[in-house]
DRENDO-1510 file (C-alpha; in Angstrom, 1 decimal, always signed):
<recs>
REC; n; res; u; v; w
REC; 1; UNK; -47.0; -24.4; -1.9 .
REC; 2; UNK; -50.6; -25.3; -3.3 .
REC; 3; UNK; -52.2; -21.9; -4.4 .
REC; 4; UNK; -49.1; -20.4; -4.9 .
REC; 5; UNK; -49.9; -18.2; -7.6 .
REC; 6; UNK; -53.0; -16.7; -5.8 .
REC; 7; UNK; -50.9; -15.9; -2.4 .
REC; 8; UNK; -47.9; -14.5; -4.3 .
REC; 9; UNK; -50.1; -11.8; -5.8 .
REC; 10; UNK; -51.9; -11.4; -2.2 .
REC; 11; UNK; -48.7; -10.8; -0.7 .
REC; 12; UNK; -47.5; -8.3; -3.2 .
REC; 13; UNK; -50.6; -6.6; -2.8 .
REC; 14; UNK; -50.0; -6.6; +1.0 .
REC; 15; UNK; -46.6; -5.3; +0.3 .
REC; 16; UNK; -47.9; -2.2; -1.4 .
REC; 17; UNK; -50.4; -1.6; +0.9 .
REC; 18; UNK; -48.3; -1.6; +4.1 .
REC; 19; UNK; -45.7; +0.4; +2.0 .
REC; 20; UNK; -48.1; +3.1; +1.3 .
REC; 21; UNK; -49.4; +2.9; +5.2 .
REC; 22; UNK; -46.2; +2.9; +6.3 .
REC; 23; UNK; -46.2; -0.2; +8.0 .
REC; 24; UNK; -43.4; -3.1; +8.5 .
REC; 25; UNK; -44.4; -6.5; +7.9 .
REC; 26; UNK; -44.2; -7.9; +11.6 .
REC; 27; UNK; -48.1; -8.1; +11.4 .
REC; 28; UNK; -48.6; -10.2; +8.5 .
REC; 29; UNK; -45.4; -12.7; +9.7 .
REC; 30; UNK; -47.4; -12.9; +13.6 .
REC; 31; UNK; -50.3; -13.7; +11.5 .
REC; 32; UNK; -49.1; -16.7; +9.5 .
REC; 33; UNK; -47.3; -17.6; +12.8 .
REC; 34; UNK; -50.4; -17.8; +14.7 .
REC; 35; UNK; -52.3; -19.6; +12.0 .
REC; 36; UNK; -49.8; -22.2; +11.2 .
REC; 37; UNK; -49.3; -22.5; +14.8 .
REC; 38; UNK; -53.6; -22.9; +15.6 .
REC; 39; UNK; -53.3; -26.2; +16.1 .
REC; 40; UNK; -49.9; -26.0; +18.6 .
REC; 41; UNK; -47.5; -27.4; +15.6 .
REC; 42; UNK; -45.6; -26.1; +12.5 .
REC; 43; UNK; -45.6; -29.0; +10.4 .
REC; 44; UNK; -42.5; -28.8; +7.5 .
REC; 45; UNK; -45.5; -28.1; +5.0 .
REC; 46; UNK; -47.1; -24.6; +7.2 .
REC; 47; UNK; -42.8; -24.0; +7.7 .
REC; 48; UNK; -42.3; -24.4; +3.7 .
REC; 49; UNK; -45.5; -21.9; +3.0 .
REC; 50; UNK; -44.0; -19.4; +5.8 .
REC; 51; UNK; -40.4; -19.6; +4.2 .
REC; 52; UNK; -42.2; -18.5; +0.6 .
REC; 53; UNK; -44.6; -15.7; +2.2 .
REC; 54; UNK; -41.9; -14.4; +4.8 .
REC; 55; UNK; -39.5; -14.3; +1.7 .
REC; 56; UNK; -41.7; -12.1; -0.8 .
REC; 57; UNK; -43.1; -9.6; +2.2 .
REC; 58; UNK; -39.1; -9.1; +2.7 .
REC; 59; UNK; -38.0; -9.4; -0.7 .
REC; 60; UNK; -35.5; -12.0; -0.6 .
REC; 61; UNK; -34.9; -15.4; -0.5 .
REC; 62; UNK; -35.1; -17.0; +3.3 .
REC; 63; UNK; -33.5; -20.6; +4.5 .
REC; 64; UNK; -34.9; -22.9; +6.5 .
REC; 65; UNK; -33.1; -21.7; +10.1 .
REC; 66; UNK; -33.7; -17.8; +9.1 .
REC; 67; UNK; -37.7; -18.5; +9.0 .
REC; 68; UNK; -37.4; -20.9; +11.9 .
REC; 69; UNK; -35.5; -17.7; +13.5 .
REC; 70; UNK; -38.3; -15.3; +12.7 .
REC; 71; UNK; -40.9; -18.0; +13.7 .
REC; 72; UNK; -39.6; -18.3; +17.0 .
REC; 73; UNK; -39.1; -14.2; +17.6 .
REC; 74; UNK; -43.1; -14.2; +16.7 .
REC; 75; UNK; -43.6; -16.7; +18.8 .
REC; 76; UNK; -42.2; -14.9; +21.5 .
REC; 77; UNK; -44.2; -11.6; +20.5 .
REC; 78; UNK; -47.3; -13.4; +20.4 .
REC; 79; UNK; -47.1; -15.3; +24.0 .
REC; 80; UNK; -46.1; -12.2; +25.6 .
REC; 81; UNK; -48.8; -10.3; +24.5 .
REC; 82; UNK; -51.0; -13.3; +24.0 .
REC; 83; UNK; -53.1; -14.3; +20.9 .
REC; 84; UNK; -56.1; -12.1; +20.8 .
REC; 85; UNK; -53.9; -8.8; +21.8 .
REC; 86; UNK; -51.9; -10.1; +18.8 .
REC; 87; UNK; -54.9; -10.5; +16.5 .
REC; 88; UNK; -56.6; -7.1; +17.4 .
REC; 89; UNK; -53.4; -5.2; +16.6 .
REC; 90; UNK; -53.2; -7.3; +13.2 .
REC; 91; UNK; -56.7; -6.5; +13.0 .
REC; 92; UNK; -56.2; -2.1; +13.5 .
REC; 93; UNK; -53.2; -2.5; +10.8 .
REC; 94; UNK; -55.1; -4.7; +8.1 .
REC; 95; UNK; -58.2; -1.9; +8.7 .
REC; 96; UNK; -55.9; +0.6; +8.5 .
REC; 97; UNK; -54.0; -0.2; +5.3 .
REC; 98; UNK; -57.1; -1.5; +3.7 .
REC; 99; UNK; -55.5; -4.7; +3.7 .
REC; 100; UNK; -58.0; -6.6; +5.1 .
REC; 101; UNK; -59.1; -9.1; +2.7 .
REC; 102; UNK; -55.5; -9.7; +1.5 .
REC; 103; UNK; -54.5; -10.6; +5.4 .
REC; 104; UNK; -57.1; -13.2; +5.4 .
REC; 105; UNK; -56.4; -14.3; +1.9 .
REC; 106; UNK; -52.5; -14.6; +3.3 .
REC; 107; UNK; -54.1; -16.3; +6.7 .
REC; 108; UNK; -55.8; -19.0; +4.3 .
REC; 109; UNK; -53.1; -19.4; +1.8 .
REC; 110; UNK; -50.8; -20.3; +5.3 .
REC; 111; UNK; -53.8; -23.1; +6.5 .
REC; 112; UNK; -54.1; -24.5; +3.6 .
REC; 113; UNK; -50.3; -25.5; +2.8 .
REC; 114; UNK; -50.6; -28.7; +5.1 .
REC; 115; UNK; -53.9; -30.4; +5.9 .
REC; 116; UNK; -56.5; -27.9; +4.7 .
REC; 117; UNK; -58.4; -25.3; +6.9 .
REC; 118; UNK; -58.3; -27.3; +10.3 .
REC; 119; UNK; -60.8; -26.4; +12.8 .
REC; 120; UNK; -58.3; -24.4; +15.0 .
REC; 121; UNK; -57.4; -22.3; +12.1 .
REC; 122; UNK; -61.2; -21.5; +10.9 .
REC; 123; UNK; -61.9; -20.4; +14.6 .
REC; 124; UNK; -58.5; -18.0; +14.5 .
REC; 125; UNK; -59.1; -16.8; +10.6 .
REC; 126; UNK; -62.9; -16.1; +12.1 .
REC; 127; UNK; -61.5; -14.1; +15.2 .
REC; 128; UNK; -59.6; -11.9; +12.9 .
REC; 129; UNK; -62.3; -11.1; +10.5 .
REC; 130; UNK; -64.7; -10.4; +13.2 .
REC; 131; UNK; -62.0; -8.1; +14.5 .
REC; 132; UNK; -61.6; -6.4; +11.2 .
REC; 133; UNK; -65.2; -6.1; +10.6 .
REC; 134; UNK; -65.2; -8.5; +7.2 .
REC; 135; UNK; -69.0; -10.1; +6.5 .
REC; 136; UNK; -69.0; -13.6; +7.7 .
REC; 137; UNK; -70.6; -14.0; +4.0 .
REC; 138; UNK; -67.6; -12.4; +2.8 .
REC; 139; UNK; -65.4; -14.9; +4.6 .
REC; 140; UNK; -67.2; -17.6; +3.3 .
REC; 141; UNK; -66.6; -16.0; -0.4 .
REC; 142; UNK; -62.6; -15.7; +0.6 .
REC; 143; UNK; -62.2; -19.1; +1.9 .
REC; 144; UNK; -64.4; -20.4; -1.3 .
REC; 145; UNK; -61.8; -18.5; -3.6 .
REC; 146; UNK; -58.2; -19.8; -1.7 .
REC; 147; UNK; -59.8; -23.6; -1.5 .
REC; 148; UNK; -60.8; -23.9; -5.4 .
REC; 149; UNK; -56.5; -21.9; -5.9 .
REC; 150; UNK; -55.7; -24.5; -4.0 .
REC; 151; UNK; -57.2; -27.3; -5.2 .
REC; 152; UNK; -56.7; -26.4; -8.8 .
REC; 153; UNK; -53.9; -28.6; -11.1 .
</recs>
């Protein structure tokens, strides 16, 4: 996964943080389901970055059918409550753990794995900062810091 390093630390972070909030991880999975799904495909690279994320946030190792499992499940979540219910309750969770920043570090790391940050991801990452109240300057500063992780050797 390009950026791996940078995510891996984010998602440990996120780990802590919903640990101490109490929290499952549901949220952060529906939100790299939704992202790698903005475009209306998983492609094997979005699938590959899910498999590593979904892995650490559960603290084992996942195969290929497992995440496809959970991908599904989310998928199921998400069009029954539809996207921007989805996002807002991502949103009140992220706010609440103080976990924002690392959610949309996560959301990045996830549309970055295939084709870079495609126009039907920037507009979903945007929604959720917007719902979570993150600076559109600070945005810019995130998605700055996960492009140069993931375009570094």
């Amino acid at each position: 996964m390009k950026g791996e390093a940078l995510i891996r630390e984010t998602v440990e972070a996120v780990c802590e943080l919903f640990e101490r909030g109490d929290y499952n991880p549901t949220a952060i999975i529906d939100l790299g389901v939704l992202v790698a799904n903005a475009d209306g495909t998983i492609d094997d690279e979005e699938l590959e970055a899910l498999r590593l994320i979904f892995g650490r946030l559960l603290r084992t190792q996942l195969d290929a059918e497992l995440v496809e499992h959970l991908v599904v499940a989310s998928r199921e979540v998400i069009d029954a409550a539809g996207v921007g219910s989805r996002l807002r309750l991502i949103s009140e969770i992220l706010r609440d753990c103080n976990a924002v920043e690392e959610g949309v570090i996560v959301a990045l790391g996830i549309a970055y794995a295939s084709e870079g940050l495609s126009p039907s991801e920037r507009t979903l990452i945007t929604s959720l900062a917007r719902a979570c109240d993150l600076p559109a300057a600070r945005l810019e500063e995130l998605i700055e810091t996960v492009r140069l992780a993931v375009e570094a050797p």
